[in-house]
N, C-alpha and C positions, 0 to 999 in steps of 0.2 A: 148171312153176310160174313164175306171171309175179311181179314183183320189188312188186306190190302184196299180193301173198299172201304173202311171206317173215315171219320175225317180226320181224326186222331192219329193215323198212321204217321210215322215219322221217318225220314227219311235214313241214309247213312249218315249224314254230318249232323243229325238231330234237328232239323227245322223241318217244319211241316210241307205237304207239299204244296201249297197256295202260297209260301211264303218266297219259293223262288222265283226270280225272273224269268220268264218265256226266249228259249232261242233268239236271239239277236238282240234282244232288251239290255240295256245297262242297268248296274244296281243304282249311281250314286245322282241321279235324276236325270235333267238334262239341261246341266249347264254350258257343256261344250265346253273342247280343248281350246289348243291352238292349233292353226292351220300348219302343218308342215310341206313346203314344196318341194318335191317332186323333182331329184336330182335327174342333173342332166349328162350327156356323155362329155369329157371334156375333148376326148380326143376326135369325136362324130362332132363336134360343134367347131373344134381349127380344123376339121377336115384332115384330119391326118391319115392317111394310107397305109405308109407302113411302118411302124414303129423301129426302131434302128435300136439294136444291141449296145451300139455304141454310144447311142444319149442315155449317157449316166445321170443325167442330169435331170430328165423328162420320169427316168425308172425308180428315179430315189423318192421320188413323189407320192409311190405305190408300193414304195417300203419304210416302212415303221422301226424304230431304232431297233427293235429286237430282231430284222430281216427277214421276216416272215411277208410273204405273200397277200395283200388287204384283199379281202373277198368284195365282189361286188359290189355289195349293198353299202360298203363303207364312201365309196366314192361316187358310187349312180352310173359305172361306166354298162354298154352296153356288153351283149354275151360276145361277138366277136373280138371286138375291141380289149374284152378284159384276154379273150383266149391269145391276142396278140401280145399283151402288157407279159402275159404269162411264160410264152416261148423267150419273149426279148429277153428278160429276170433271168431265164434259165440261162438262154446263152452268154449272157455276160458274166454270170457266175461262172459259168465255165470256162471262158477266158480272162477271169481272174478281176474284171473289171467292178463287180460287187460283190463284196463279202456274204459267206454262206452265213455268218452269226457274230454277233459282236465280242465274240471272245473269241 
């Protein structure tokens, strides 16, 4: 018997191996979370087409006081939809209409 077949064998982090959880198992039982839903697109939900440069108003909603770009997962927007949120930001920064950082 080689010293990886013992039952003693221990792993890297020191616990045995019967002692871990099986692929997909949770350690801390099963109590359950909370349900989290499942954001939706805001601008796929008013139907919006095409995002206008010029709503500053609609773009400041998808920037963070630091002016940084909110990636998707922050808001639940769709992949089109955010690649639109995305040109608009840029173009308005370019015509001066939102600041590139708050200093």
């Amino acid at each position: 018997m080689s010293d990886m077949e013992t039952p003693e064998f221990k792993g890297r982090s020191g616990e045995a191996r019967g002692d871990r959880p099986e692929r997909g198992e949770r350690k801390g039982g099963g109590k359950g979370g909370f349900f989290r839903r499942r954001k939706t697109c805001k601008l796929c939900s008013e139907k919006v087409d095409y995002v206008d440069y010029k709503n500053t108003k609609l773009l400041l909603a998808f920037i963070p006081e630091r002016a940084k770009i909110l990636p998707r997962r922050m808001f639940g927007t769709c992949a089109p939809c955010q690649r639109k949120v995305r040109t608009a930001i840029l173009r308005a920064r370019q015509m001066a209409l939102i600041p590139y950082s708050t200093e």
